[in-house]
C-alpha positions in Angstrom: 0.0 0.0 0.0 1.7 3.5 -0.9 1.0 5.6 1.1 1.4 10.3 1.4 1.2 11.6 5.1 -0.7 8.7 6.3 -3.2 8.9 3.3 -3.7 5.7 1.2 -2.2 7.3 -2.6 -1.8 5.4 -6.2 1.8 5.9 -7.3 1.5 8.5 -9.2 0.3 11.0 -6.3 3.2 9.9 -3.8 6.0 11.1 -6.7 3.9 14.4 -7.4 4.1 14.9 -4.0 7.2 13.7 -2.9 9.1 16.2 -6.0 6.9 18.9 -4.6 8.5 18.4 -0.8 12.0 18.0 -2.5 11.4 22.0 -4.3 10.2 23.3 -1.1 13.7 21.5 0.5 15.7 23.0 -2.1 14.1 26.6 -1.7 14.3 26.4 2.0 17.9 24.9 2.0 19.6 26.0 -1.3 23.5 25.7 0.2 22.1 21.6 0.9 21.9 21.2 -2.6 24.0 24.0 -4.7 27.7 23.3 -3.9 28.6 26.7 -4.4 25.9 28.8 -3.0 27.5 29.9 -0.1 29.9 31.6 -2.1 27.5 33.4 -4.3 27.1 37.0 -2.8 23.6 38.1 -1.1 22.4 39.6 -4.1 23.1 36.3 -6.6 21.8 33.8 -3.7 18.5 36.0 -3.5 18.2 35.9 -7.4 18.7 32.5 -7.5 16.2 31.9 -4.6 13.9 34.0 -7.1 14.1 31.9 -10.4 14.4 28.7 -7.5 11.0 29.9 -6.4 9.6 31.0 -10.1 9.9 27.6 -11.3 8.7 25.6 -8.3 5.6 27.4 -8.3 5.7 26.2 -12.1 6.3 22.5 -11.1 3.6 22.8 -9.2 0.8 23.9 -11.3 2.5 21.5 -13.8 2.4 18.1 -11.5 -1.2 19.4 -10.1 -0.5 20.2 -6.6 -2.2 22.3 -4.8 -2.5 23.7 -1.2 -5.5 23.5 1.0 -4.0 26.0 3.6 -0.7 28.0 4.1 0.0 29.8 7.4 3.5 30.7 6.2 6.0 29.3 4.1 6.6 25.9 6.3 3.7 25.8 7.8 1.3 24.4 5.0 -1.6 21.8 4.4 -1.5 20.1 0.6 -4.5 18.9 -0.8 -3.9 15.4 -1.3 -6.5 13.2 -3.5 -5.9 9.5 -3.6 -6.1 9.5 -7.3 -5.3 12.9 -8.8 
């Protein structure tokens, strides 16, 4: 049984989902996951952060997810459909 924050999913929800968790990680932890960002000055990390967070919100529309609340940037509820 696959299963999404304890919600019974087919496949192809869980790998929507779990790219649209690994987007929000990248955006939330860029120097994780760019080797050099640390060394990019304030200016080029926020630029990046900007075309980071231009195409996740691209992603999403493109994979289908959507959010049923969001309080602030990490503190969010997805709408989750077994079958979407």
């Amino acid at each position: 049984m696959i299963q999404y924050q304890d919600k019974k999913v087919t496949a192809k929800v869980k790998a929507k989902h779990e790219i649209s968790d690994y987007l929000m990680e990248l955006f939330y932890t860029p120097e994780k996951y760019i080797a050099d960002f640390d060394n990019l000055t304030i200016k080029e990390q926020e630029e990046v952060l900007k075309h980071i967070s231009l195409f996740e919100d691209r992603i999403h529309k493109l994979l289908g997810v959507k959010f049923k609340e969001i309080h602030s940037a990490r503190n969010f509820i997805k709408s989750i459909w077994p079958n979407s």
